[in-house]
N, C-alpha and C positions, 0 to 999 in steps of 0.2 A: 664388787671388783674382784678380778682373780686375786687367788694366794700367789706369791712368789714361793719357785724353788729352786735348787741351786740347778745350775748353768742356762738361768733366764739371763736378761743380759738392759743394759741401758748403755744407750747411745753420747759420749761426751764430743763436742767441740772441738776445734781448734782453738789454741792461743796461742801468744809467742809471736816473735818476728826474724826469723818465716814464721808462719802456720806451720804448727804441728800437735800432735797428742790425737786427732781426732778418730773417732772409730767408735765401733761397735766393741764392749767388753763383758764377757761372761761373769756372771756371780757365783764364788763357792764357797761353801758355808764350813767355817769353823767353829761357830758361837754355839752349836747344839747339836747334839745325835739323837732324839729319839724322838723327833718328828717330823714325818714325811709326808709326802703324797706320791702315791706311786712308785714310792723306794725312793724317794729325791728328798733328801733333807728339805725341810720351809726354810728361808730366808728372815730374817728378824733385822730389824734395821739398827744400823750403826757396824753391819758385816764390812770387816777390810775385805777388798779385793784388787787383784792387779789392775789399772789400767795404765795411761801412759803415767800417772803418778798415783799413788793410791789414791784409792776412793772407798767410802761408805755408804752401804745401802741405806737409802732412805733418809731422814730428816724430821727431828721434830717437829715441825711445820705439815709432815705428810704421815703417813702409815697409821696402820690399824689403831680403832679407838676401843674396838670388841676385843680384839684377839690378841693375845700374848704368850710369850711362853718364857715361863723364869721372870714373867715381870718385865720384856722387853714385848714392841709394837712388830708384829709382821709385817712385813713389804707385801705390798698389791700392787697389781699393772695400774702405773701410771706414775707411780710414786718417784718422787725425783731421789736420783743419789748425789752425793757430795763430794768434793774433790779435797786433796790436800793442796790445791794447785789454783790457777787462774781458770781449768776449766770449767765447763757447765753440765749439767748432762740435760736430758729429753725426758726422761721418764721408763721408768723399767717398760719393759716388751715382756710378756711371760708367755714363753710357746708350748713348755714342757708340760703342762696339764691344760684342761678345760671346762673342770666341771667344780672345784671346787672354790665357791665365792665366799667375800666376806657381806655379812648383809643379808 
């Protein structure tokens, strides 16, 4: 699976009544500076990011079981993120690289 890096992006749901929150949301990484791909910081899961409520990258349930950094799992395409909220997400999309897998 690809690495995540930042402004890859997972797709959350609607919840609510009306429906709202849903959308495509970009990931940017604060948890570390000195790992990249292609100048793009990696993503490490449990990263805050804006969505319609916060959310974190990845899940322990999901991400890297090789690859760490400081002791936390990388996010790879597919990997679900988490809400602080009722919603759900799809699974990251990683568009910003393509050669770097885990595995």
């Amino acid at each position: 699976m690809l690495i995540t890096v930042e402004g890859d992006y997972d797709t959350q749901d609607d919840c609510h009544d009306p429906p709202a929150g849903g959308g495509s949301y970009s990931i940017t990484v604060n948890m570390q500076n000195f790992v990249f791909i292609i100048g793009k910081p990696v993503v490490c899961m449990g990263e805050s990011f804006e969505a319609h409520e916060t959310a974190y990258a990845g899940d322990n349930s999901s991400c890297s079981q090789l690859i760490y950094i400081n002791g936390i799992p990388v996010c790879r395409a597919g990997d679900i993120s988490r809400s602080s909220s009722c919603h759900t997400f799809s699974g990251i999309t990683v568009q910003n690289q393509n050669f770097v897998y885990e595995g």
